[in-house]
C-alpha positions as CSV (number, residue, x, y, z in Angstrom):
1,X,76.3,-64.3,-68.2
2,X,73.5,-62.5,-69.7
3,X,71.1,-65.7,-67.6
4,X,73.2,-64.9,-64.2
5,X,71.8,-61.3,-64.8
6,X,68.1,-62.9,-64.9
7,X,68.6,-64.4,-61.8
8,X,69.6,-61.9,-60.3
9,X,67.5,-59.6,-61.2
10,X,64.0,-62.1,-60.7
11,X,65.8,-62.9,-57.5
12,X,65.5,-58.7,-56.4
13,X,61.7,-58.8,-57.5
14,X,61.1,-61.4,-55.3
15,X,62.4,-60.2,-52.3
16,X,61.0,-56.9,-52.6
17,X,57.2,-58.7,-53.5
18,X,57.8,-60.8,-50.7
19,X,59.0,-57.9,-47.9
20,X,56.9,-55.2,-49.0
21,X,53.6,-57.0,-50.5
22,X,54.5,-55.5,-53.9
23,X,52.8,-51.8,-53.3
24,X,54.1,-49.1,-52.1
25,X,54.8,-47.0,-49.3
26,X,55.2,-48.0,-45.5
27,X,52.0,-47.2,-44.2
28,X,51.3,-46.4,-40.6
29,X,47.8,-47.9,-38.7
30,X,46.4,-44.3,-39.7
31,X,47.3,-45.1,-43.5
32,X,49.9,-42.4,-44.3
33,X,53.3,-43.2,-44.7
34,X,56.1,-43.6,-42.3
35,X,58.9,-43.4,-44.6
36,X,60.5,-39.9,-44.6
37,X,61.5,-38.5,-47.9
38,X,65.3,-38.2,-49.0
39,X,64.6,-35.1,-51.2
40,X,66.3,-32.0,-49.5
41,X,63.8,-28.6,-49.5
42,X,64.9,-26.1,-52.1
43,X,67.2,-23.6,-50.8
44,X,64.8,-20.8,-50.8
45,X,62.3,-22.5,-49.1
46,X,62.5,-23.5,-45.4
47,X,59.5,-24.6,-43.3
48,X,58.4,-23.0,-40.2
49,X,56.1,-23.4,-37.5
50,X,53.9,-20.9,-35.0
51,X,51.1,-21.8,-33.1
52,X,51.3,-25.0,-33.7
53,X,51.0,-24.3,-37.6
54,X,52.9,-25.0,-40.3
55,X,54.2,-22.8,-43.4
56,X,57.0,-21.7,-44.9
57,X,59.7,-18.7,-45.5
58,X,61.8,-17.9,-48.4
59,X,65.4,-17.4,-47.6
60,X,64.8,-13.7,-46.8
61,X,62.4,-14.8,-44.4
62,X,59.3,-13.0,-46.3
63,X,56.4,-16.0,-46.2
64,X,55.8,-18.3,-48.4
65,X,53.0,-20.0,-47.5
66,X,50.9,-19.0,-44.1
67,X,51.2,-21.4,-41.3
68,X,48.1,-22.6,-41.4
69,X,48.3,-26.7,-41.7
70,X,48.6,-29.3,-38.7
71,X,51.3,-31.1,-41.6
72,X,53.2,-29.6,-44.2
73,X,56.1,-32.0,-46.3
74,X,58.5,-31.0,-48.5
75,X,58.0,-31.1,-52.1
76,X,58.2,-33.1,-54.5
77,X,57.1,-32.7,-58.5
78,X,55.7,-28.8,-57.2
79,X,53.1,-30.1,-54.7
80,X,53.9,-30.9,-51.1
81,X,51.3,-33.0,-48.9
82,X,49.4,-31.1,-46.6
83,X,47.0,-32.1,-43.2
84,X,44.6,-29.9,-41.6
85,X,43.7,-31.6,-37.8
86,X,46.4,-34.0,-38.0
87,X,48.1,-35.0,-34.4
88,X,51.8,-35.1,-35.1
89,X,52.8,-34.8,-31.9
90,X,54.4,-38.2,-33.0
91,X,56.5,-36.5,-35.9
92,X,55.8,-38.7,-39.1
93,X,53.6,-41.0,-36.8
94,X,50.4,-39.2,-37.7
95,X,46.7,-39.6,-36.3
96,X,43.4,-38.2,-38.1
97,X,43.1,-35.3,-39.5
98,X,42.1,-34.4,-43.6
99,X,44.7,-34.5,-46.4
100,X,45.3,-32.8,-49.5
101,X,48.2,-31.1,-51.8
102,X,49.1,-27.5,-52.2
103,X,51.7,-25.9,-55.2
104,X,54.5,-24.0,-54.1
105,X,52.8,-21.0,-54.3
106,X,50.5,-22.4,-51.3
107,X,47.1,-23.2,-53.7
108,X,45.4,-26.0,-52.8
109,X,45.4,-28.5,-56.2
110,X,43.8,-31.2,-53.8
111,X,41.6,-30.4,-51.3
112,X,42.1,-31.5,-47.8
113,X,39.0,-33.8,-47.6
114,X,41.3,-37.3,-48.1
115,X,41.5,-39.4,-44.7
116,X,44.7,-40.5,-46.6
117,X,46.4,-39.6,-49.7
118,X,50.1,-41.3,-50.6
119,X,52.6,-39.6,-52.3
120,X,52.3,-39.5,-56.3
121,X,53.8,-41.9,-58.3
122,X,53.9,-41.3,-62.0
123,X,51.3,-38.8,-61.8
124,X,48.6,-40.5,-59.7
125,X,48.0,-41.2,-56.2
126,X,45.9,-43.7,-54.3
127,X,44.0,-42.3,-51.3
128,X,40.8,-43.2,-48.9
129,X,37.7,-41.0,-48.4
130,X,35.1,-42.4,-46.0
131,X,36.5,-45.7,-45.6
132,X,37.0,-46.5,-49.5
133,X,39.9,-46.1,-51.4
134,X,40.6,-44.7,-54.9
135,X,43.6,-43.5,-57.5
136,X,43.5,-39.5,-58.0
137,X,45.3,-37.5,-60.6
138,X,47.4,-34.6,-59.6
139,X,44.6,-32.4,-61.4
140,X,42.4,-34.1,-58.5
141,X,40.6,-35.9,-61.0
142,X,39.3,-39.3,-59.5
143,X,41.2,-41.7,-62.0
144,X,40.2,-44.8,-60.2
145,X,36.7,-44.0,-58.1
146,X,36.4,-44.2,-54.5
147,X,34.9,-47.8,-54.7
148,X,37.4,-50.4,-52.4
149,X,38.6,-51.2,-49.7
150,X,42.3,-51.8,-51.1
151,X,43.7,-51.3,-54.2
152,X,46.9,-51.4,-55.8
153,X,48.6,-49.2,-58.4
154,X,48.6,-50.2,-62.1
155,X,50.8,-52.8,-63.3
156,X,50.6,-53.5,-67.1
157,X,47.2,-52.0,-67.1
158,X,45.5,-53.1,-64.9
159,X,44.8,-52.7,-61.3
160,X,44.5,-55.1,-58.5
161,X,41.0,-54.2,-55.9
162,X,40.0,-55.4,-53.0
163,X,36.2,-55.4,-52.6
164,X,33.5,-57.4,-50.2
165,X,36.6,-59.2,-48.9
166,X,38.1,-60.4,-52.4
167,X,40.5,-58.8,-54.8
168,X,39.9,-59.3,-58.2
169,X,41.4,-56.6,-61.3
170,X,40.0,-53.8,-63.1
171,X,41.6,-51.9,-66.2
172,X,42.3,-48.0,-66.5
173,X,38.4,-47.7,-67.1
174,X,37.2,-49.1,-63.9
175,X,35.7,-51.6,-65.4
176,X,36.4,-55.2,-64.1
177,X,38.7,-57.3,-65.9
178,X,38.8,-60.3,-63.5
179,X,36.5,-59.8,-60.9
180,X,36.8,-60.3,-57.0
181,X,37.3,-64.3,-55.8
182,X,40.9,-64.3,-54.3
183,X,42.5,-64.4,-50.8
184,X,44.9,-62.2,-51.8
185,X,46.7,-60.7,-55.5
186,X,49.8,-59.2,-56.0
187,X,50.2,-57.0,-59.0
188,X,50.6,-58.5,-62.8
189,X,54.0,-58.6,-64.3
190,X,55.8,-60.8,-67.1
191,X,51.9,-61.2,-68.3
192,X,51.1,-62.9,-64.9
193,X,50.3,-62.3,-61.2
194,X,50.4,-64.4,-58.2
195,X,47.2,-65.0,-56.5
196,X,46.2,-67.2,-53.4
197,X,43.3,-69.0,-53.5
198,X,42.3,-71.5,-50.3
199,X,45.5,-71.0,-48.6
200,X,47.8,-71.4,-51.6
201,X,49.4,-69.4,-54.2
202,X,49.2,-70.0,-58.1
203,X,50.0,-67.6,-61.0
204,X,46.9,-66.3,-63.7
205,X,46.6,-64.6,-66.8
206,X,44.9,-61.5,-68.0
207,X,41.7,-63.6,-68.5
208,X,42.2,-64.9,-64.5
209,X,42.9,-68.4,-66.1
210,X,45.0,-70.3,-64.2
211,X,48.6,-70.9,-65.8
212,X,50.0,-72.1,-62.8
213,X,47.9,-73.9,-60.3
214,X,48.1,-72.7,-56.7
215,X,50.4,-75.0,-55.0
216,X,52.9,-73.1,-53.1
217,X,53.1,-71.1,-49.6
218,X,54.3,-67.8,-51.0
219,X,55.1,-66.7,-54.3
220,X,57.2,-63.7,-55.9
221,X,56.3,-61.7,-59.3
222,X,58.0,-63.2,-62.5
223,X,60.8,-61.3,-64.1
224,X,63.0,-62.1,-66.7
225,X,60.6,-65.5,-67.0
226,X,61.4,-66.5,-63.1
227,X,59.8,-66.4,-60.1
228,X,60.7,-67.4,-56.8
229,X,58.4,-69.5,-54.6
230,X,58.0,-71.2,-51.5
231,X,56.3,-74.6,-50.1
232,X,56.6,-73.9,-46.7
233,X,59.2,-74.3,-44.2
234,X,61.3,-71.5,-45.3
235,X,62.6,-73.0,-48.5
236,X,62.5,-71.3,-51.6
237,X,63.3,-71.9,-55.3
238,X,63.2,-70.4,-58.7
239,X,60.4,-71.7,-61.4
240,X,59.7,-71.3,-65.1
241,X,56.3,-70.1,-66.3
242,X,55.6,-73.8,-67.0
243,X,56.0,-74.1,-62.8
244,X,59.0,-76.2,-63.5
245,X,62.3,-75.8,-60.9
246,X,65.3,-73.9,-62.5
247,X,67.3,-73.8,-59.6
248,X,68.3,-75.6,-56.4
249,X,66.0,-75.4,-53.2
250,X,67.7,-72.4,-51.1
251,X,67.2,-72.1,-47.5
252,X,65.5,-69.3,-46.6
253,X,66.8,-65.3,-46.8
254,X,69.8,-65.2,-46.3
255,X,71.0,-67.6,-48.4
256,X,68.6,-65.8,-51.0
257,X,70.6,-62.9,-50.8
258,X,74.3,-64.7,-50.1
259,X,72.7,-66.2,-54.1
260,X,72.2,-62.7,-55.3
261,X,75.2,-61.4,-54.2
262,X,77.5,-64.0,-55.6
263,X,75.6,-63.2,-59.2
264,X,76.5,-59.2,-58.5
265,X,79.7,-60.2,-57.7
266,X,80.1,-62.3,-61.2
267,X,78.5,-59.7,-63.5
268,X,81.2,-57.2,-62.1
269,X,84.0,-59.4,-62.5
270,X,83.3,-59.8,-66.1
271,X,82.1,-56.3,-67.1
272,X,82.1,-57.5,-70.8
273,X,78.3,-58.5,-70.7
274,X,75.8,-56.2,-71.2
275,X,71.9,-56.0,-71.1
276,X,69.9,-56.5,-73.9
């Protein structure tokens, strides 16, 4: 049971690698996300809009924070995101403008000077600043220097970059690790990442030594010490970290998830297992 729970489980990475690139927020063609938050505002805090400008009012209606900003969110972790210039006459569809973070006592911990800044995740944000992008602190210290022109968030140390066209990886130093000669690189996990190289996807090390050679069409993170991958013609299939099959060819999405389902469905009816 405890291998049906594997499957299962590499089964979820690879959908969500292969959907959503691995990274993050839903980003409009501006940058900043489209995804609206499912956190409710405190109760003594309600936003509030005049002019055009946004702020907010406690629940006796005494102000909070002047409405000043072109954006205000909710927050979340004590900072909410803020925009001056922003054109949100599109709601979360935003255009231009500068970005930054205030407390909820309306300081500014981040200045509004970002072209885009995500939400934080485990303390740190990425964000772009005259067309490069970077990884801030929520102190506003740069953590990973405005230096790319992509860049992903830290998996098992280290980072994956985009630069002159190729990513490579960098550790928590900014120093390169691998440097930049893929098509494309998803993040490292299980000790491995997926990268594509001349059209195909293969799986390196931390040393950017090949473990498996590229071969395939598409190919998910490894979890558990399983992947999923792809040749091409919407088939897909699990492998090892030796690249060998563990599990019949499947036939595209939805019989990916009708597989993970059925596993769900087993681990409930026999409740006795449990993860170790």
């Amino acid at each position: 049971m405890k291998n049906y729970f594997v499957f299962a489980m590499s089964l979820l990475a690879c959908m969500l690698t292969i959907a959503g690139c691995g990274d993050s927020n839903v980003m409009n063609d501006s940058g900043n996300s489209n995804s609206v938050e499912t956190e409710i505002n405190p109760d003594d805090m309600h936003q509030i809009i005049e002019n055009g400008k946004r702020g907010y009012i406690d629940k006796d209606g005494n102000i909070i924070i002047e409405p000043k900003y072109d954006m205000i969110e909710i927050f979340k972790d004590g900072l909410a995101r803020v925009s001056v210039g922003a054109d949100t006459t599109m709601g979360y569809y935003r255009r231009g403008g500068k970005y930054g973070y205030i407390d909820a006592t309306g300081k500014i911990v981040i200045d509004t000077i970002f072209d885009e800044i995500e939400y934080f995740e485990d303390g740190l944000a990425r964000f772009k600043i005259n067309g490069k992008r970077g990884i801030i602190d929520k102190a506003g210290n740069y953590v990973v220097k405005p230096l790319y022109e992509d860049l992903g968030f830290f998996s098992e140390d280290l980072a994956r970059v985009k630069s002159d066209g190729k990513w490579g990886y960098i550790d928590r130093s900014g120093k390169y690790v691998i440097e930049p000669q893929y098509e494309f690189a998803y993040g490292f996990s299980d000790g491995v990442a997926s990268v594509r190289v001349d059209g195909k996807f293969g799986y390196i090390d931390k040393t950017g030594k090949f473990v498996i050679t590229p071969q395939f069409v598409d190919a998910g993170s490894f979890l558990g010490g399983l992947a999923c991958v792809s040749m091409g013609g919407d088939k897909w299939w699990y492998i090892n970290k030796n690249g060998d099959k563990v599990y019949h060819e499947m036939d595209g999405a939805n019989e990916l998830f009708d597989f993970l389902r059925v596993w769900v469905q087993d681990i409930d009816a026999q409740k006795a297992d449990t993860i170790k």
